[in-house]
Structure formats: C-alpha cells, structure tokens
N, CA, C and O atoms as CSV, one atom per row, in Angstrom:
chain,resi,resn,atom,element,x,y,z
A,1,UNK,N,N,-33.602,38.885,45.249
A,1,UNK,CA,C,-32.936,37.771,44.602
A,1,UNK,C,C,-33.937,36.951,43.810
A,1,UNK,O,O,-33.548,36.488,42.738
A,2,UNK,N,N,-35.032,36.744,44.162
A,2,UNK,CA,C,-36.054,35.837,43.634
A,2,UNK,C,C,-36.948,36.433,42.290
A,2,UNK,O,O,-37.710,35.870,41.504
A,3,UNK,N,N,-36.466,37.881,42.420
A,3,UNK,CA,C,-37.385,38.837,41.665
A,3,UNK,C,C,-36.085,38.781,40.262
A,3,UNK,O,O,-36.337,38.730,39.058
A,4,UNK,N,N,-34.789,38.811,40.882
A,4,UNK,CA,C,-33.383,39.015,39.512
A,4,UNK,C,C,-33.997,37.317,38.906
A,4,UNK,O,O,-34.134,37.142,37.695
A,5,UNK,N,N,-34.211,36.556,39.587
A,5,UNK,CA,C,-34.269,34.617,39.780
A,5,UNK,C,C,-35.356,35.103,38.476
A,5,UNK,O,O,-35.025,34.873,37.313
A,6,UNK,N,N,-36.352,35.625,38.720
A,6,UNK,CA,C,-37.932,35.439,38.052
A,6,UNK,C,C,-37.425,35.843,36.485
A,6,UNK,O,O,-37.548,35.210,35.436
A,7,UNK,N,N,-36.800,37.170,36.763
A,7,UNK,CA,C,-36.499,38.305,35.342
A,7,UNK,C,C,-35.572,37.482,34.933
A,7,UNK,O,O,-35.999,37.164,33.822
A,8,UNK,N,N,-34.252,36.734,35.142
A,8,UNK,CA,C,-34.047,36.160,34.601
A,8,UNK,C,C,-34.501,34.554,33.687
A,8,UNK,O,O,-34.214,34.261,32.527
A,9,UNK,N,N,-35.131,33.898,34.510
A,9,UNK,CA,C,-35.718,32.712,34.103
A,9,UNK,C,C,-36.814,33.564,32.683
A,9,UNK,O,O,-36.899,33.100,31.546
A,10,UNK,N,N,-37.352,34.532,33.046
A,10,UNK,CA,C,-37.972,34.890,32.013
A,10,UNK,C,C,-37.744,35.464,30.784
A,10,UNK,O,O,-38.507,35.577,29.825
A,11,UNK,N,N,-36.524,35.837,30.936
A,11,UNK,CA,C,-35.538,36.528,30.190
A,11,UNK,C,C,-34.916,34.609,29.229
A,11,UNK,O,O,-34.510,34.277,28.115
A,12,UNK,N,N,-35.027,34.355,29.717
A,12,UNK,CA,C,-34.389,33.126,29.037
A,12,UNK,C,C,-35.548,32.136,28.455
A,12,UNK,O,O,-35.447,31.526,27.391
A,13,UNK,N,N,-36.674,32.082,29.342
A,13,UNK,CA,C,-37.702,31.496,28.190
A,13,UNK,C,C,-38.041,32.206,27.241
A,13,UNK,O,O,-38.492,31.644,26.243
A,14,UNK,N,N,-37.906,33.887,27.278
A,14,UNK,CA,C,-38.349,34.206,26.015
A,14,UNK,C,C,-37.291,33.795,24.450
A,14,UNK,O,O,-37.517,33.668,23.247
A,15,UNK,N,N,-36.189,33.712,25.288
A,15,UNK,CA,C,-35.176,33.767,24.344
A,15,UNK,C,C,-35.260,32.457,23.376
A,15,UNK,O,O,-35.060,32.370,22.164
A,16,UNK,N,N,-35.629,31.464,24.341
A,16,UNK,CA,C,-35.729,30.219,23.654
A,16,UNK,C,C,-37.004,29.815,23.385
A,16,UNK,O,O,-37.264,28.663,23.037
A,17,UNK,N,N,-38.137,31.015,23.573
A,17,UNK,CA,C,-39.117,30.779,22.237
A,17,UNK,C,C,-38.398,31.681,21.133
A,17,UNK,O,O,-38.168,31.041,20.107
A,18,UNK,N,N,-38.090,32.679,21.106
A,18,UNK,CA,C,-37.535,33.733,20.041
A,18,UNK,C,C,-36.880,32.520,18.630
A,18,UNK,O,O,-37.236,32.248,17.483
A,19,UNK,N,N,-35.801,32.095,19.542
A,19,UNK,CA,C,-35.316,31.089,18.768
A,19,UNK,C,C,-35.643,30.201,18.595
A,19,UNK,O,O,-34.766,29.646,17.932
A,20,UNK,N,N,-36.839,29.222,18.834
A,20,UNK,CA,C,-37.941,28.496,18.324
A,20,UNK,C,C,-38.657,28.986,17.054
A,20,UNK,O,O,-38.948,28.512,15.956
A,21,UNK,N,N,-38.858,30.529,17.917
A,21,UNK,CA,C,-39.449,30.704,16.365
A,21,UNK,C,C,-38.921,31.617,14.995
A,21,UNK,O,O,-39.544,31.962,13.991
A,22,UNK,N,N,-37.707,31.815,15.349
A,22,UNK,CA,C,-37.131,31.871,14.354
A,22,UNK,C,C,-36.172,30.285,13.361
A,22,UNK,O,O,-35.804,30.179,12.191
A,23,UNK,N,N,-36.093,29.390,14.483
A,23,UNK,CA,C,-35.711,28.356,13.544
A,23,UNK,C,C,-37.204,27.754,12.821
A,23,UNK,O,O,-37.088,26.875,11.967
A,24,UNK,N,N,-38.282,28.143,13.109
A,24,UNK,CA,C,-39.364,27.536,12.539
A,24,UNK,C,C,-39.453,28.549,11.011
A,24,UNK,O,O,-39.426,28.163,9.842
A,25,UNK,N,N,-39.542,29.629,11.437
A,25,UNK,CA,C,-39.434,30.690,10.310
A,25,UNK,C,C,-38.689,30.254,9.172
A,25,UNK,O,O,-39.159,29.970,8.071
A,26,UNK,N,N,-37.458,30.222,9.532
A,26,UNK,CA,C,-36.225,29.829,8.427
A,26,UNK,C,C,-36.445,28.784,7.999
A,26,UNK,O,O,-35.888,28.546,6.927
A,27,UNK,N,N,-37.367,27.634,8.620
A,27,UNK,CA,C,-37.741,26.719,7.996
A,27,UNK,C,C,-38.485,26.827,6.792
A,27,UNK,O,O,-38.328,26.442,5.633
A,28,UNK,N,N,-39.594,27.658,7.605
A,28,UNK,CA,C,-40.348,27.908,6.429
A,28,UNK,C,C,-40.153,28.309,5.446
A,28,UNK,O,O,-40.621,28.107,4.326
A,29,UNK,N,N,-39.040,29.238,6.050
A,29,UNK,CA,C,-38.571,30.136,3.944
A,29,UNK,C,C,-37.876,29.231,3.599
A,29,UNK,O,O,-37.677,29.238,2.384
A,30,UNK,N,N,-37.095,27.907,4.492
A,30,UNK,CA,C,-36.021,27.104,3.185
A,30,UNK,C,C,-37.192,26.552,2.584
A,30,UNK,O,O,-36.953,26.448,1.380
A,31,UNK,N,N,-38.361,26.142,2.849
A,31,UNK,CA,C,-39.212,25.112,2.233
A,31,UNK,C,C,-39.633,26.418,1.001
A,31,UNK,O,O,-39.446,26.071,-0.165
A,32,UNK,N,N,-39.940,27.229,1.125
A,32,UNK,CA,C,-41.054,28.049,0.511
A,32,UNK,C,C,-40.262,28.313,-1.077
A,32,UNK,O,O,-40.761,28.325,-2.203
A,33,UNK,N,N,-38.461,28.565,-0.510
A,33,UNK,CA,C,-37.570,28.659,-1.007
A,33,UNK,C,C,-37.470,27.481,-2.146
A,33,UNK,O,O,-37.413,27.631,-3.366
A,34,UNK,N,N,-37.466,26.333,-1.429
A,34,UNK,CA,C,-36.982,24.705,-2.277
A,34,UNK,C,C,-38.773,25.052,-3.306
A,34,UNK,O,O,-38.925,24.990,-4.526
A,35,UNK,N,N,-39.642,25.331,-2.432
A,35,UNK,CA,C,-41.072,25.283,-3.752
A,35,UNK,C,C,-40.670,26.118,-5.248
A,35,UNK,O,O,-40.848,25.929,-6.452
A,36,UNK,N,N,-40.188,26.883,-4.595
A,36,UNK,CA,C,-40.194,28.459,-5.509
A,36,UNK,C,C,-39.050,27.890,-6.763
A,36,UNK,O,O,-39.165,27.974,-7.986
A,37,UNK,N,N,-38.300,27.491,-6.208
A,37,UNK,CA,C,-37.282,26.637,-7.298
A,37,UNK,C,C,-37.700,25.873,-8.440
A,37,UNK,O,O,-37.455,26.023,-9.637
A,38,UNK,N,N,-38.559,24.801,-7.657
A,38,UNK,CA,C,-38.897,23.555,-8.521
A,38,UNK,C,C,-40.006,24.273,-9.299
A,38,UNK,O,O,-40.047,24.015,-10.502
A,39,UNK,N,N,-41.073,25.283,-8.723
A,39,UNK,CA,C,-41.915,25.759,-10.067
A,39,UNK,C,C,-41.166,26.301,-11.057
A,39,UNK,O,O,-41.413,26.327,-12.263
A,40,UNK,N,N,-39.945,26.866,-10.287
A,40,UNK,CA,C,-39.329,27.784,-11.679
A,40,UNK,C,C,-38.329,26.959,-12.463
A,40,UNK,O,O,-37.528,27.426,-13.273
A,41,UNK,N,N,-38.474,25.538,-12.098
A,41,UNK,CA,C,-37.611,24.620,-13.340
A,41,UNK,C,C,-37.904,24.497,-14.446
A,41,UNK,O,O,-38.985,23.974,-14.177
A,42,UNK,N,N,-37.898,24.521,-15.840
A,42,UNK,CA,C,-38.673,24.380,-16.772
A,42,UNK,C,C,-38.239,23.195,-17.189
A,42,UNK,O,O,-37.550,22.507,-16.436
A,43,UNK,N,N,-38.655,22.673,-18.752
A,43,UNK,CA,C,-38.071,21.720,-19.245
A,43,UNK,C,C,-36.330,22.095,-19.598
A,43,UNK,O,O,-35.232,21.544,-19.514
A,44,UNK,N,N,-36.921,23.388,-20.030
A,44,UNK,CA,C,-35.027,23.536,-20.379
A,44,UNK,C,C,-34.028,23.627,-19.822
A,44,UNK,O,O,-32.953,23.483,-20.406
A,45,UNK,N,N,-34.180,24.026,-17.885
A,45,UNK,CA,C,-33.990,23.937,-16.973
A,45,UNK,C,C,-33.263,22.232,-16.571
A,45,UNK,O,O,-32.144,21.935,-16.153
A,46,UNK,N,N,-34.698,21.201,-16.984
A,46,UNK,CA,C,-34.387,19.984,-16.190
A,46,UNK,C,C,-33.346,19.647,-17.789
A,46,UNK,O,O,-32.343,19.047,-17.402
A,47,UNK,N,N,-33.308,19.767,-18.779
A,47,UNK,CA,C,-32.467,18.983,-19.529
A,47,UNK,C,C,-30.943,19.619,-19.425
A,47,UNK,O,O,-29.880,19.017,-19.576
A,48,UNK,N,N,-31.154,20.987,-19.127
A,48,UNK,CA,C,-29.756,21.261,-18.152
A,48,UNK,C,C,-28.869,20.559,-17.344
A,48,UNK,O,O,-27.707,20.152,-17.318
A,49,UNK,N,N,-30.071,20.589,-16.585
A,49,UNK,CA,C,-29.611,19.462,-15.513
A,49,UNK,C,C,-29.275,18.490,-15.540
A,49,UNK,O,O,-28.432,18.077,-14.743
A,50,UNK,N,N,-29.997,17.501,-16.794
A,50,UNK,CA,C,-29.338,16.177,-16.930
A,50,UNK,C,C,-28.096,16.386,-17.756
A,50,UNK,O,O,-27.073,15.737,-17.537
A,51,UNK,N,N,-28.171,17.131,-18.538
A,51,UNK,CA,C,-26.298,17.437,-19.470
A,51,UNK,C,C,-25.159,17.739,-18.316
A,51,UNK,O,O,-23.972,17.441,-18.453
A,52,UNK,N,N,-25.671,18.322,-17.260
A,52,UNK,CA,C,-24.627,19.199,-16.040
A,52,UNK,C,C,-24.549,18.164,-15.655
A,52,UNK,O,O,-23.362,17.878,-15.500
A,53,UNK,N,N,-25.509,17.003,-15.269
A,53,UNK,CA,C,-25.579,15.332,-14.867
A,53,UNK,C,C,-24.437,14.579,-15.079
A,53,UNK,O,O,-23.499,14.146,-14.410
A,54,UNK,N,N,-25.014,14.556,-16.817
A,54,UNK,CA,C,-24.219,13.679,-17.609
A,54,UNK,C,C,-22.861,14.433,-17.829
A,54,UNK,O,O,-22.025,13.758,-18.430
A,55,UNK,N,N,-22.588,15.322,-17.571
A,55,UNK,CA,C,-20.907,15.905,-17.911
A,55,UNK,C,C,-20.540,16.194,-16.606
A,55,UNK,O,O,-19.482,16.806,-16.454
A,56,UNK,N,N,-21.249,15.855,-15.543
A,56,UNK,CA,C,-20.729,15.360,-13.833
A,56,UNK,C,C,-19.727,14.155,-14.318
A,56,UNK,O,O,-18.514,13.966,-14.401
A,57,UNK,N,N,-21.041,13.394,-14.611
A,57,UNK,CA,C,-20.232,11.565,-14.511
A,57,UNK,C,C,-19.215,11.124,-15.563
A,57,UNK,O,O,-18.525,10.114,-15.422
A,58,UNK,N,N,-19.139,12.182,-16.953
A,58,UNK,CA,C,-18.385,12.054,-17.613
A,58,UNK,C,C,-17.083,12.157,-16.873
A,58,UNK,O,O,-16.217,11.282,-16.864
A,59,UNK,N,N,-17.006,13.839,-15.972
A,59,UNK,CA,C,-15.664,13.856,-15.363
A,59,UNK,C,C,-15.268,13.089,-14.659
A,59,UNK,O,O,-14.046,12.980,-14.564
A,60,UNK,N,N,-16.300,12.081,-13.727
A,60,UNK,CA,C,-16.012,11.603,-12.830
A,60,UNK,C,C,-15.483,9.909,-13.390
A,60,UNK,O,O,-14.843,9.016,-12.834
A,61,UNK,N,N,-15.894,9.996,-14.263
A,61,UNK,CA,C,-15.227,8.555,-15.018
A,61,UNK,C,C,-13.958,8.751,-15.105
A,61,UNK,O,O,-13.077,8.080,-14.568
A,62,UNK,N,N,-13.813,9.871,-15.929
A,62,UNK,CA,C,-12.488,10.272,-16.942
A,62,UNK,C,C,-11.087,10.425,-15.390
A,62,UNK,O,O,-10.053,9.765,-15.491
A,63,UNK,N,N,-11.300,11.264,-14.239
A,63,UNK,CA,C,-11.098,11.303,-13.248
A,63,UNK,C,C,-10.729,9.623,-12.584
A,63,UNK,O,O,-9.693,9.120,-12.148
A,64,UNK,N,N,-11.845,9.215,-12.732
A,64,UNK,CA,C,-11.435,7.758,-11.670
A,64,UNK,C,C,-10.982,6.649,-12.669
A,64,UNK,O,O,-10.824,5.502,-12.251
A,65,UNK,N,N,-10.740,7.004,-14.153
A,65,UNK,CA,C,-10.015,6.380,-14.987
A,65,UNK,C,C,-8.421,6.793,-14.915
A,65,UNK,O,O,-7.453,6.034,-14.869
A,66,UNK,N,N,-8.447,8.036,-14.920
A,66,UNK,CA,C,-7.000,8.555,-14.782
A,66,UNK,C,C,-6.258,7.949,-13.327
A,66,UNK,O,O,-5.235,7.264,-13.306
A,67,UNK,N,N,-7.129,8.432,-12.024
A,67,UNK,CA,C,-7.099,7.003,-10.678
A,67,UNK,C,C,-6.393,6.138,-10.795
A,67,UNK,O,O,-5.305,5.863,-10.288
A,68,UNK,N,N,-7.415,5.379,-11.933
A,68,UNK,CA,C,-7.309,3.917,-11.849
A,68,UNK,C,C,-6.034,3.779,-12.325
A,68,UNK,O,O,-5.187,3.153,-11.688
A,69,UNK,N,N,-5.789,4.343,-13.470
A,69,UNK,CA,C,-4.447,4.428,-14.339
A,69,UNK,C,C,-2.888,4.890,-13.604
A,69,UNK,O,O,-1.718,4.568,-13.810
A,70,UNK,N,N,-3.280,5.407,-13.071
A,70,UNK,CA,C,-2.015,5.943,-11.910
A,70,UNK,C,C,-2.160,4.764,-10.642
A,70,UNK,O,O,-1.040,4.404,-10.280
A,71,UNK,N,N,-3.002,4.253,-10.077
A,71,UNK,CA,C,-3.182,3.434,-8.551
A,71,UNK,C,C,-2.210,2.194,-9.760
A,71,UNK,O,O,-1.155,1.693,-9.374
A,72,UNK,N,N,-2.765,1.889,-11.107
A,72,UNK,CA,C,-2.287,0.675,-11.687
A,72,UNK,C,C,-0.594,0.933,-11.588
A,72,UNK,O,O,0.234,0.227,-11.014
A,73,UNK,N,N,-0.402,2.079,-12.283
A,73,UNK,CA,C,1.179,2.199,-12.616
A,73,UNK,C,C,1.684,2.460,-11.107
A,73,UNK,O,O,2.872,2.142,-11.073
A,74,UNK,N,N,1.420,2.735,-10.344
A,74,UNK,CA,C,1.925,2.450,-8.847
A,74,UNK,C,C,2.174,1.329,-8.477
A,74,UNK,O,O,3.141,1.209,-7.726
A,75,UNK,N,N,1.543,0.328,-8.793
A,75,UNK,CA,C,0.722,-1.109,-8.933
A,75,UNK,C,C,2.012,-1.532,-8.801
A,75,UNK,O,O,2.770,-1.811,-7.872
A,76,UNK,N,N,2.049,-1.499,-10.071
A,76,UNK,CA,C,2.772,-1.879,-11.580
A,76,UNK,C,C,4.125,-1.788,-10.748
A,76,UNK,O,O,4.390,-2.846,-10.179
A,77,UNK,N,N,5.020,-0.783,-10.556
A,77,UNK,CA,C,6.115,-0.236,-9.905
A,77,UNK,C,C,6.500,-0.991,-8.528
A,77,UNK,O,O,7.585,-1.417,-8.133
A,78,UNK,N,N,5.095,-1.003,-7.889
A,78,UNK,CA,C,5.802,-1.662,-6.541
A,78,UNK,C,C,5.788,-3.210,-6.817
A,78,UNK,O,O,6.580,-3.907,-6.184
A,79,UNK,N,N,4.988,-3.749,-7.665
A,79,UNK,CA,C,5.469,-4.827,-7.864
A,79,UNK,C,C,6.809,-5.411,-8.589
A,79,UNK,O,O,7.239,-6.561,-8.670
A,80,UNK,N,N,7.231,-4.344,-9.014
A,80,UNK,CA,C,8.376,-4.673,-9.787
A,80,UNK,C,C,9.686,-4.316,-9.094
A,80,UNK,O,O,10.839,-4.677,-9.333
A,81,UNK,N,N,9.124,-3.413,-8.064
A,81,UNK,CA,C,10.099,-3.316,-6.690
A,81,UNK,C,C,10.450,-4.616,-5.490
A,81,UNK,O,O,11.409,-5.059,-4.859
A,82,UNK,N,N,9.151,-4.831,-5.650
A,82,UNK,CA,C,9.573,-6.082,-4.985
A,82,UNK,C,C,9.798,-6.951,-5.705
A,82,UNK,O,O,10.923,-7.244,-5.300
A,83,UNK,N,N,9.581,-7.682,-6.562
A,83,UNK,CA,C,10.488,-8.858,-7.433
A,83,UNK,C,C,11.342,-8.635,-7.686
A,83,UNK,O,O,12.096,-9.535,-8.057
A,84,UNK,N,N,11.711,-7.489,-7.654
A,84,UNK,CA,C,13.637,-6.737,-7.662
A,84,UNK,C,C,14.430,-7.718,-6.576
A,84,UNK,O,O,15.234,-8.647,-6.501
A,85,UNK,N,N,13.306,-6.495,-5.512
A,85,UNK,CA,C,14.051,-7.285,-3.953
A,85,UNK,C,C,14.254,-8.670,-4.199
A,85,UNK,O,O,15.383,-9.132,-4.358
A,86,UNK,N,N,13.009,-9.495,-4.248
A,86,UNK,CA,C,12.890,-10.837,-4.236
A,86,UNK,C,C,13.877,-11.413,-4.776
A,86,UNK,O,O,14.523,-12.311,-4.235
A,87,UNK,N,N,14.143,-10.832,-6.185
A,87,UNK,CA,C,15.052,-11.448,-6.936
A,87,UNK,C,C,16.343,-11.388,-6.222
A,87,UNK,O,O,16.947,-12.375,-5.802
A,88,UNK,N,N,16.705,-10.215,-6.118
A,88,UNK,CA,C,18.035,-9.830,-5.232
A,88,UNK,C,C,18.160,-10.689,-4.250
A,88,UNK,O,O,19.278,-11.202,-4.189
A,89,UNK,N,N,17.289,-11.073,-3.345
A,89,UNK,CA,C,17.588,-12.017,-2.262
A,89,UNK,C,C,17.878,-13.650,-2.840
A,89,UNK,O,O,18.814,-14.422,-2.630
A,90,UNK,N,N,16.410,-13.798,-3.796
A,90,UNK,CA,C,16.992,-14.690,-4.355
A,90,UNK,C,C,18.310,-15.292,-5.108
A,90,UNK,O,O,18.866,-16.383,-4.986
A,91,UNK,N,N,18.624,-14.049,-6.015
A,91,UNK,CA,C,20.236,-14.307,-6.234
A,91,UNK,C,C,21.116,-14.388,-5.080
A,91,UNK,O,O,22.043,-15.198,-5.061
A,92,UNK,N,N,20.816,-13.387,-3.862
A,92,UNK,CA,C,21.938,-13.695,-2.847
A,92,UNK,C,C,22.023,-15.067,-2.566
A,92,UNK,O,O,23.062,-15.714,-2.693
A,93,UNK,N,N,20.924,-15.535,-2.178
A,93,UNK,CA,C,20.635,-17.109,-1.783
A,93,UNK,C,C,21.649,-17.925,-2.483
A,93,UNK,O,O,22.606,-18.532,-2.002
A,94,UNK,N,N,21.277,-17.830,-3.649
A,94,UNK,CA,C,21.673,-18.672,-4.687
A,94,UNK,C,C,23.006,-18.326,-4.576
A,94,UNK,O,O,23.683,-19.339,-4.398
A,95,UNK,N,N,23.790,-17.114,-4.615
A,95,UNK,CA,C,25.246,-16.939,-4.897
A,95,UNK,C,C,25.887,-17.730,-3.396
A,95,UNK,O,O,26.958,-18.335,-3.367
A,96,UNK,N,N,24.986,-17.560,-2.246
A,96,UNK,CA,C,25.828,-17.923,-1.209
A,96,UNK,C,C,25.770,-19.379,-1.108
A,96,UNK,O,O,26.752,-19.913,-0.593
A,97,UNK,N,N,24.558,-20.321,-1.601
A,97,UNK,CA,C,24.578,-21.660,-1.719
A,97,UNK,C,C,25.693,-22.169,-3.030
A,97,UNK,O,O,26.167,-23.299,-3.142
A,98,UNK,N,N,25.929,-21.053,-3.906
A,98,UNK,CA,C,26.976,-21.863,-4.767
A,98,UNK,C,C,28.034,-21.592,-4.377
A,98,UNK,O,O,28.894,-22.108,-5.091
A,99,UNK,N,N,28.609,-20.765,-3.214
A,99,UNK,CA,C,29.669,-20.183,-2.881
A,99,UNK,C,C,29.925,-21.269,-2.115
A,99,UNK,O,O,31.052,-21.761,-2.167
A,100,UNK,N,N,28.736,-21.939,-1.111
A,100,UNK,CA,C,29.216,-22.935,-0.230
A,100,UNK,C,C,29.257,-24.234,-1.070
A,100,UNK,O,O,30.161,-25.032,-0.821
A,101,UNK,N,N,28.326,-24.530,-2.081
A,101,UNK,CA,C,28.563,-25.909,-2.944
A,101,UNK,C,C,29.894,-25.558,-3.370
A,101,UNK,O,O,30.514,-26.621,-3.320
A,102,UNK,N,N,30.800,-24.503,-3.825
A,102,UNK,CA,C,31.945,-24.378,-4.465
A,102,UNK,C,C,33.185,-24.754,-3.872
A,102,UNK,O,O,34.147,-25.364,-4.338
A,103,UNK,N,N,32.856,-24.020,-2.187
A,103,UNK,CA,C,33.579,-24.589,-1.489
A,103,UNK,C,C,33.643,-25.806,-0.668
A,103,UNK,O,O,34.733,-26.171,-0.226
A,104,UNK,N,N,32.266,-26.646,-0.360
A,104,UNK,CA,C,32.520,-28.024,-0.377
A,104,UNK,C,C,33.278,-28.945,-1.356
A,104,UNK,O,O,34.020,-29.897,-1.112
A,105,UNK,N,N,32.880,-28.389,-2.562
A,105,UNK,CA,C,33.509,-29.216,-3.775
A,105,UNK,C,C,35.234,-29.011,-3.631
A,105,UNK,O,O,36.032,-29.848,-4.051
A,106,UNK,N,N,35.576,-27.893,-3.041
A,106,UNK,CA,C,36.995,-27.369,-2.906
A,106,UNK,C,C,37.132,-28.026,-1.774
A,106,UNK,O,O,38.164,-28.616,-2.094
A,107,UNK,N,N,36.957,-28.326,-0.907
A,107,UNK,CA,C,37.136,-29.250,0.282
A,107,UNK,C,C,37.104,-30.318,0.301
A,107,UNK,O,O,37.731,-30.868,1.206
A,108,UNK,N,N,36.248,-31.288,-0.834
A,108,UNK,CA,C,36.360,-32.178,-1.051
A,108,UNK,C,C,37.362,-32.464,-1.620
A,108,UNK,O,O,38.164,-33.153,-0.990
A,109,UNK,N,N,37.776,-31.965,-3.316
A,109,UNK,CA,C,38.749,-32.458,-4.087
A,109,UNK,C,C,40.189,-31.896,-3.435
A,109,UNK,O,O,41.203,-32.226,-4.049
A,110,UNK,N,N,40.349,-31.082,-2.251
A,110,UNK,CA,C,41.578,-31.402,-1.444
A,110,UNK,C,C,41.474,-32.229,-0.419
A,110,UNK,O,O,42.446,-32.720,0.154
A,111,UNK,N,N,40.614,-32.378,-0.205
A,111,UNK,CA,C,40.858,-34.359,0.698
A,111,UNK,C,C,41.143,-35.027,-0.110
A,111,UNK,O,O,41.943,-35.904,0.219
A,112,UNK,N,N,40.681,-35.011,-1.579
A,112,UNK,CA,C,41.188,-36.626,-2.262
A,112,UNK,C,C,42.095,-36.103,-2.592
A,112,UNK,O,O,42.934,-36.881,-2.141
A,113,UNK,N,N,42.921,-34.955,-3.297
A,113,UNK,CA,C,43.999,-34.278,-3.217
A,113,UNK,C,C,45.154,-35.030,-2.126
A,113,UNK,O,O,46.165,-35.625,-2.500
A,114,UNK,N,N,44.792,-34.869,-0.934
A,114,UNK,CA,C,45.438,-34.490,0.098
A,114,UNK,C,C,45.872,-36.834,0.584
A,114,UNK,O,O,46.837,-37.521,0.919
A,115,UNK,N,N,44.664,-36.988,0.330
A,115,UNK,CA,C,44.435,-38.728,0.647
A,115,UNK,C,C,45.619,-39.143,-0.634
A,115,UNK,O,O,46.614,-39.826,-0.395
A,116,UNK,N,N,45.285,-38.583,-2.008
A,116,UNK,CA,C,46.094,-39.320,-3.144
A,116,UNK,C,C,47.692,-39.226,-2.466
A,116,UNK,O,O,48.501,-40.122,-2.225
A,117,UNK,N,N,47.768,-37.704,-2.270
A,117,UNK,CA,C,49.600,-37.458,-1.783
A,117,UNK,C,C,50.171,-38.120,-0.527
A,117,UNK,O,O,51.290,-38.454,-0.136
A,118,UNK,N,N,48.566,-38.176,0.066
A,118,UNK,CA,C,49.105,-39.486,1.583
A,118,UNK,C,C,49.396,-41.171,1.166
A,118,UNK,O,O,50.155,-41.931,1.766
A,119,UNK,N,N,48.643,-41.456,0.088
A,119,UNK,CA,C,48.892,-42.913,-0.012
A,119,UNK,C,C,49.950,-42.842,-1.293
A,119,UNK,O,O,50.041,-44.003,-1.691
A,120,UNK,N,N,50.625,-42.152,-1.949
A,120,UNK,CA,C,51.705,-42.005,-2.776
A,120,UNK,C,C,52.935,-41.629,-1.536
A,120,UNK,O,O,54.018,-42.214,-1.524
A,121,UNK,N,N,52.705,-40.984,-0.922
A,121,UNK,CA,C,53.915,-40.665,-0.253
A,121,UNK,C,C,54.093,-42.517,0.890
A,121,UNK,O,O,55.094,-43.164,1.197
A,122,UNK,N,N,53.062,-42.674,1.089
A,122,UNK,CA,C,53.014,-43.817,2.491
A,122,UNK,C,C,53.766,-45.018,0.773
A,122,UNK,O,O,54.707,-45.786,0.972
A,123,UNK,N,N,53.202,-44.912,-0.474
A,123,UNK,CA,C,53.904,-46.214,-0.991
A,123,UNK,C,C,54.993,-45.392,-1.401
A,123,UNK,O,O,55.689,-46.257,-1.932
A,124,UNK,N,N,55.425,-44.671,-1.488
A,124,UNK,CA,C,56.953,-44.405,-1.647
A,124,UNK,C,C,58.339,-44.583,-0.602
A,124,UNK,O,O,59.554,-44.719,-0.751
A,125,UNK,N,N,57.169,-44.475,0.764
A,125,UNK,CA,C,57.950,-44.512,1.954
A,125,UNK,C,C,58.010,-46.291,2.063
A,125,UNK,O,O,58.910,-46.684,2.806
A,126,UNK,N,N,57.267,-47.252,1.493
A,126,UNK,CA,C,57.227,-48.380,1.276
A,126,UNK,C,C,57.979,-48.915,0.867
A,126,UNK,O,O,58.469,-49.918,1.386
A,127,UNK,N,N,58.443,-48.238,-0.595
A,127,UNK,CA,C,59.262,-48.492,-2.001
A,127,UNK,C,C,60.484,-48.488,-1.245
A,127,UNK,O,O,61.322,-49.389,-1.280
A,128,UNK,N,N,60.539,-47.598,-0.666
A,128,UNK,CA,C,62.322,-46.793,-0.179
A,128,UNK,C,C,62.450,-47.851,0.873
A,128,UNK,O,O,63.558,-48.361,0.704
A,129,UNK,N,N,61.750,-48.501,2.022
A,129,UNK,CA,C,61.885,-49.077,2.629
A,129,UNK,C,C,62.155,-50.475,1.951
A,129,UNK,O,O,63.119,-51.165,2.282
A,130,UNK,N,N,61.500,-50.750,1.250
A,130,UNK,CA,C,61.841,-52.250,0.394
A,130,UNK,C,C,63.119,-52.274,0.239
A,130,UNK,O,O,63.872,-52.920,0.968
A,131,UNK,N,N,63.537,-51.457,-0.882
A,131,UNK,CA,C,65.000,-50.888,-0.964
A,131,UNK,C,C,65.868,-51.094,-0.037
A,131,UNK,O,O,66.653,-52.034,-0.159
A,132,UNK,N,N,65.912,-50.173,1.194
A,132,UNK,CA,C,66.468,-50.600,2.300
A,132,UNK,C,C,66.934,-51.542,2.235
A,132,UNK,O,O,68.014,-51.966,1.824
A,133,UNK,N,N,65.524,-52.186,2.950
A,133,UNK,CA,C,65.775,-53.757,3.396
A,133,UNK,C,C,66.234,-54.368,2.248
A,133,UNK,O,O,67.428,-54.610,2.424
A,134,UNK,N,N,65.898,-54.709,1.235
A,134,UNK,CA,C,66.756,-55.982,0.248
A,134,UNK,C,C,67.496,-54.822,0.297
A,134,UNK,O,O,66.670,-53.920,0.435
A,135,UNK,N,N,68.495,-54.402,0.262
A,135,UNK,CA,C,70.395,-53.759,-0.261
A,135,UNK,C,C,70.786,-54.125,1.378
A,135,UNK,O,O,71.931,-53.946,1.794
C-alpha cells in the first residue's frame, strides 16, 4: 500500500512539474511569438494599422450614432406615449370635473327652478285665498 501511496504521489509530482513546464514553455513561445511580430511590423504595417484604427472608430461612431438615433426616436415615442396617457387622464379629469360642474349647475338652477314654482304656487295659494276670504 505504501509502495502504490509512493508510485502514486510520484506519479503526480511528475505530472505537475510536466505541466509547469509546459505552461512555462508556451509562455515562452507566446512571448517569442508577440517578439517575432513586432520585428516583422514595418512602417507599412503600422500605418495599416492606424487606417484599420481609424476605420475601427469610424464604424464605431457611425454605429453609436445610428444608437443614438434609434435610443432618441424610442425617446421620442415613449414620450409621446406618455403625454398621450397624461393627456388622456388629463382630459378624463377634466371631462369628469365638467360633468360634475354641469351637474351642480343643473342642481342648482332646479332648486331655483323648483324655489321660483314654490313661492309662485305658495302666492297663488295666497291670491286664491284672498279671494276666498273677501267673496
């Protein structure tokens, strides 16, 4: 058991130098790799690069202009969705406060309605009574 214990423990440090030194390796070739690049940039190379640069940020303008232009007209839309609403409520408001000013005013001018035909009828019932009495 101590001898499977040994072969294994050893079996596993080798493994994790193996892979020590193969992540050191691969290091080395990404570096050796990134050198090998930059000698082989030339000038015509780097002004490449700045045109591939500059027609990056071109798209990326033109892109976050078009964005901008669509997030606006979204904008644009929901605000005009809601001042819809707004409005809509607001007109409700308004229709139901003139509905009730309309009908106070209708409640009112049949009380004085209603008061005029009470004190015409009370002096007619007066009149007739006068009558009465003097005949």
């Amino acid at each position: 058991m101590a001898i499977r214990r040994e072969a294994q423990d050893e079996e596993q440090m080798n493994y994790e130098r193996n892979t020590i030194v193969s992540r050191k390796a691969a290091r080395r070739e990404a570096e050796d790799e990134k050198q090998r690049n930059l000698r082989r940039y030339t000038d015509g190379n780097r002004m490449g690069t700045r045109r591939e640069a500059q027609d990056e940020e071109q798209m990326n303008y033109e892109r976050n202009t078009i964005v901008s232009r669509k997030a606006a007209r979204r904008e644009a839309v929901d605000e005009r969705q809601r001042n819809l609403r707004r409005n809509t409520n607001g007109n409700r408001m308004a229709t139901r406060r003139e509905a009730q000013d309309e009908e106070q005013m209708n409640y009112e001018r049949n009380t004085i309605v209603i008061r005029k035909a009470a004190r015409r009828e009370a002096e007619d019932e007066r009149q007739r009574n006068l009558r009465r009495n003097t005949n």
